[in-house]
N, C-alpha and C positions, 0 to 999 in steps of 0.2 A: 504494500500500500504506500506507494512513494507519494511526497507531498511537497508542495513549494510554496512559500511565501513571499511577495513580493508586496514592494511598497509604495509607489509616489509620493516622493520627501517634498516638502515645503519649494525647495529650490527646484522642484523639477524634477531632479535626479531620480535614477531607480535606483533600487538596493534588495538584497538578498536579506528574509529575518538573519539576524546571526550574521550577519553579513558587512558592518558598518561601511564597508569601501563600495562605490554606487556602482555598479554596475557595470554601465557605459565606463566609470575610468579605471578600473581593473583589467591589469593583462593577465590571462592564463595561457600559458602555452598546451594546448591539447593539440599538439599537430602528431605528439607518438601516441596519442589514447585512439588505441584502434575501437574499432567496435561492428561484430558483423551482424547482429539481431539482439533482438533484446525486449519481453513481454511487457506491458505496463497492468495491471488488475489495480482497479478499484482506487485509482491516483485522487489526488486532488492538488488543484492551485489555488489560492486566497490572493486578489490581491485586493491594498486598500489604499484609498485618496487622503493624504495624511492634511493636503491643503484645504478640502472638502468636509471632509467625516465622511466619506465611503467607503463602502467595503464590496467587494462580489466576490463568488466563489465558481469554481468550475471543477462540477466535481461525477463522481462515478466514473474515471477514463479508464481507459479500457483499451487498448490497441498494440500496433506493433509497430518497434522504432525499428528500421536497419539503416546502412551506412558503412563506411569504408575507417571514419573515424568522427570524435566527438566533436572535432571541429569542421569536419562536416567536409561532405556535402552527407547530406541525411533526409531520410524520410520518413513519414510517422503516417498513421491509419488505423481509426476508428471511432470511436464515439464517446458521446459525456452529457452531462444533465449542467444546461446552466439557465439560470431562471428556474427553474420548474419545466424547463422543457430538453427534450433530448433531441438531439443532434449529431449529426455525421459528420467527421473529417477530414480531409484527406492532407499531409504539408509537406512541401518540401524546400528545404534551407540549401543555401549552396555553402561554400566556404566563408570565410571573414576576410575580406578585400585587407588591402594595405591602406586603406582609406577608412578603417576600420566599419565597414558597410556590410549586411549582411544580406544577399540576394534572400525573397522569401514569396513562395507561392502556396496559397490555401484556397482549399473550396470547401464550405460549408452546408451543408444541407439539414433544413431544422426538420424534427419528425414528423410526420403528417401533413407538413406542407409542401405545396408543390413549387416551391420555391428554392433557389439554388444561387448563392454567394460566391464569387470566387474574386482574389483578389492577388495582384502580380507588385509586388512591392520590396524597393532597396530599405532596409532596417539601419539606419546609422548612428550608430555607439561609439561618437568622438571625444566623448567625456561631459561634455555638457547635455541639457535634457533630449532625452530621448528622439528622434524624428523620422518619417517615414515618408517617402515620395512614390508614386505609382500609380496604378488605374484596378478602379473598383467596378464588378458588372452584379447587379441583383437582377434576377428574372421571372420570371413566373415562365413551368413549362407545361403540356399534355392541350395547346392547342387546338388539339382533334376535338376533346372531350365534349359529350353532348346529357343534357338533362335525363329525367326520367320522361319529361313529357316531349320528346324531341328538339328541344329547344338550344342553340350552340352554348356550350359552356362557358365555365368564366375565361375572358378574354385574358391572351397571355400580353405582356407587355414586359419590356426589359429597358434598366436604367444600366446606364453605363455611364463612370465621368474615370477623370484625371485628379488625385487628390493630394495634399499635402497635410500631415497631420504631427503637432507636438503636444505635451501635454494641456496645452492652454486653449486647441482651434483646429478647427479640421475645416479644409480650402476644399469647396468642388468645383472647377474649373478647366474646361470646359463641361455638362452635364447635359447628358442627350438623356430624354424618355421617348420610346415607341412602344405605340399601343397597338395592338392587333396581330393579323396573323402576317410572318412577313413578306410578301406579296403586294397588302395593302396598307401595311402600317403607317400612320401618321405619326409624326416627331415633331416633339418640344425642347427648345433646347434654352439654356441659360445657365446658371450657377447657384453655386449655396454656401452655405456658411453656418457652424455648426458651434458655440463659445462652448467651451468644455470645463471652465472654471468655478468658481461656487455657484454660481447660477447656468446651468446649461440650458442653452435654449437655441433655434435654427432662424434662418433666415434663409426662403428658397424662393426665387424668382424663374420662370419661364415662360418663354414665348413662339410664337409660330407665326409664318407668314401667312400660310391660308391653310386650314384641316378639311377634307370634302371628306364630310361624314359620310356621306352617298355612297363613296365608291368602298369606304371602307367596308360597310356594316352590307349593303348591297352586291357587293364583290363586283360590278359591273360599272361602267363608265355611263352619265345620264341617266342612270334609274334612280328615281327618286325613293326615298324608303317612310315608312311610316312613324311620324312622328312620338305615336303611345310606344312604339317598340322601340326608335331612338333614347325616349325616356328613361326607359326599363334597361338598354343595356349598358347605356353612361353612368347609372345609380349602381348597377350590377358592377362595372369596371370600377369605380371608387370603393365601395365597398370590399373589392378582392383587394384592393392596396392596402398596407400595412398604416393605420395610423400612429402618427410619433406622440410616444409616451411625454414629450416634456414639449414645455412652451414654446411657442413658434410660431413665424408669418407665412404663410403661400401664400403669391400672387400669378395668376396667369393671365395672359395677355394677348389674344387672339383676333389679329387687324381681320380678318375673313374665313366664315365657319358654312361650307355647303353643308344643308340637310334640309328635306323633305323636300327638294327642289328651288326652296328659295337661300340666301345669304343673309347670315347675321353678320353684321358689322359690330366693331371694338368691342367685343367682348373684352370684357376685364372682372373678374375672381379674386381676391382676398380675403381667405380666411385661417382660421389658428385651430388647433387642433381642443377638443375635448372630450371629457371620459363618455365614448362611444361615437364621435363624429368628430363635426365639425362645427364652429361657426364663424356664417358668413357676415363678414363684415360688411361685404360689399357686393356685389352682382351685378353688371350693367350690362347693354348690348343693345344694339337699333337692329330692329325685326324687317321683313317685308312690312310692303305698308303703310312706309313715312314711321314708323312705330316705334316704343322706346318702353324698355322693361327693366326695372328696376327692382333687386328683393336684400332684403338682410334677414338672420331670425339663424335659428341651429337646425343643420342637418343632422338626424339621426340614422346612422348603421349599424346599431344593432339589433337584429331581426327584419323585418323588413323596413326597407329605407322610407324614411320621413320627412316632411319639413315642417317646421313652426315658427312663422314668423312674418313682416308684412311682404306684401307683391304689390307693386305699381305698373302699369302697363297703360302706356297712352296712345293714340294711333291719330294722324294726320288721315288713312285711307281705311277706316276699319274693312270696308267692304274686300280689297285688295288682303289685308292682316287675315282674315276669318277664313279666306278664300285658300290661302298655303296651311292655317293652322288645319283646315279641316280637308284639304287635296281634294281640289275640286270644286270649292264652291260653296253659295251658303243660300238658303232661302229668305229673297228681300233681299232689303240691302240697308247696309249702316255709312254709306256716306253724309258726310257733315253737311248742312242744309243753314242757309241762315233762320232766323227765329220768326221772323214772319216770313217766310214761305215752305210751311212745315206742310208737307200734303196730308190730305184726309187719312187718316186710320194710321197716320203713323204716329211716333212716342216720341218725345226730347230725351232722352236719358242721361247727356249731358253736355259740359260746356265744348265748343270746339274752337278753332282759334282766332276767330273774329274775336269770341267775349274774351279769349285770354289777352288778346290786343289791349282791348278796351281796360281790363283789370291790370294791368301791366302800367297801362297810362295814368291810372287812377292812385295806384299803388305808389310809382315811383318818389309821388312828391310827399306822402304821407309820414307823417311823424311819428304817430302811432296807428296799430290796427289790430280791431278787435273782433276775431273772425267765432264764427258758432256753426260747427257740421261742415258737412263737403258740398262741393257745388254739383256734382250729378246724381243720379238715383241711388243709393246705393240700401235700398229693402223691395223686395218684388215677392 
């Protein structure tokens, strides 16, 4: 049952329990420690944030080291429980450069999820804190997979960036996400930032020039696809993303979004993560239509997806807006009409932008304003 304690000291440095000399500035010559195999049962590693108060443990290992010797090049294989959940490993360490840099490649795979880690990264032990530079891929795989009611399964997507990480900050730069299968996947690309020190928290930005949800989710060029199903597989795709345990901003940023035949324009998204979703901060985007949609309030994913909170949705063409939301067409028609010349058997329901005009002009010079209710229907 071999076991390891490690530390992150105040200054940064790592250190062995028992160990006072840090790590990184410690030379050991292991270049005559051969080693051709070697069992590991029932290991564990502790290590703890001495500038934090954290601790984590990684424990139940279980696997097989081989290698030529302990300064490597060496390889390691098999599994351990961290969190509460179990996981598969596979690593392999090359030798200790003269630049005291350790080549280092892992793939992780957690139990039961169809998700797969792998990371290619130089480890460098110059005596000062810790640091690591290389490219990180997280994926989701089994694409194929289809429901019980026929329905295609959860959408695979894979993020891959370029990272830089020391004890204080982990750099994603550049960071590509692709959603779908790929053939037809659409990609988000920007960066992130991740503070690792008494307060950890992210800061993830990304953007796309245009996503044609059409051809994605349709697999065809010019097939329009149906917007309730549109619905259902975008909630469905967030939903299978992992939400981050600690505090943080997403912002995405979408200049042109094909779906259901027509183009949402500026979409923009900002929200932070919380226990079971999300909330939105923000939500905007101009619809078919002259239209403009506006919501804030929390999504929920746990169990089936939810939202609670307000929606604003205003149309310049509602007739034109009603006609893409429902493919095809609407019976009657909601164009804007002045207020005396409303024809027979039709309703006002609300204001359109002659009266915004007018309210606008009335508003501008006003010093105070003391408003009661909304200005169109809003009980039926």
């Amino acid at each position: 049952r071999p076991s390891l304690s490690v530390a992150l000291k105040r200054n940064g440095t790592l250190a062995l329990t028992g160990d006072p000399a840090p790590v990184a500035g410690t030379r050991r010559d292991l270049g005559d420690a051969s080693l051709e195999m070697a069992e590991i049962v029932d290991g564990r590693i502790d290590f703890a944030d001495e500038r934090a108060g954290r601790s984590f443990a990684l424990e139940r290992i279980n696997g097989i080291v081989s290698g030529s010797a302990l300064a490597g090049p060496l390889k390691a294989e098999g599994g351990a429980v961290a969190m509460g959940q179990s996981v598969a490993f596979r690593l392999a360490m090359g030798r200790v450069t003269a630049e005291r840099a350790v080549p280092v490649k892992l793939q992780v795979t957690p139990g039961g999820e169809p998700v797969v880690v792998t990371v290619d990264a130089a480890l460098s032990l110059t005596g000062g804190p810790p640091r690591a530079t290389g490219t990180a891929v997280v994926q989701r795989i089994d694409p194929e997979a289809k429901t019980d009611r026929g329905d295609p399964g959860p959408t695979p997507w894979r993020l891959e960036s370029r990272f830089a990480v020391d004890p204080a900050r982990l750099d994603l730069d550049p960071l590509t996400l692709a959603i779908g299968p790929d053939d037809r996947a659409y990609q988000l690309n920007g960066r992130g930032r991740i503070d690792l020190g008494l307060t950890p928290n992210f800061d993830l930005a990304l953007t796309a020039k245009q996503i044609d949800l059409d051809r994605a989710l349709a697999g065809r060029v010019g097939e329009a696809v149906d917007l309730d199903g549109v619905a259902r597989r975008v909630l469905g795709t967030i939903a299978g993303l992992p939400v981050p345990d600690m505090p943080g901003r997403l912002a995405l940023d979408v200049p042109g979004l094909v779906v259901g035949g027509g183009v949402l324009q500026d979409l923009r998204l900002i929200a932070r993560p919380r226990p079971g979703g999300y909330s939105l901060e923000e939500l905007t985007a101009r619809l078919p239509g002259r239209s403009q949609v506006t919501a804030s309030g929390r999504l929920s994913l746990a169990g089936a997806p939810a939202f609670d909170g307000r929606l604003y949705v205003a149309s310049e063409q509602p007739n034109a807006f009603a006609a893409w939301l429902r493919r095809g067409g609407v019976q009657g028609r909601l164009d804007p009409v002045s207020v005396d010349a409303i024809p027979g058997g039709w309703r006002m329901l609300d204001v359109g932008p002659k009266t915004v005009s007018l309210y606008k002009a009335t508003l501008d010079g006003a010093k105070l304003i003391v408003w009661n209710g909304p200005v169109g229907v809003f009980e039926m």
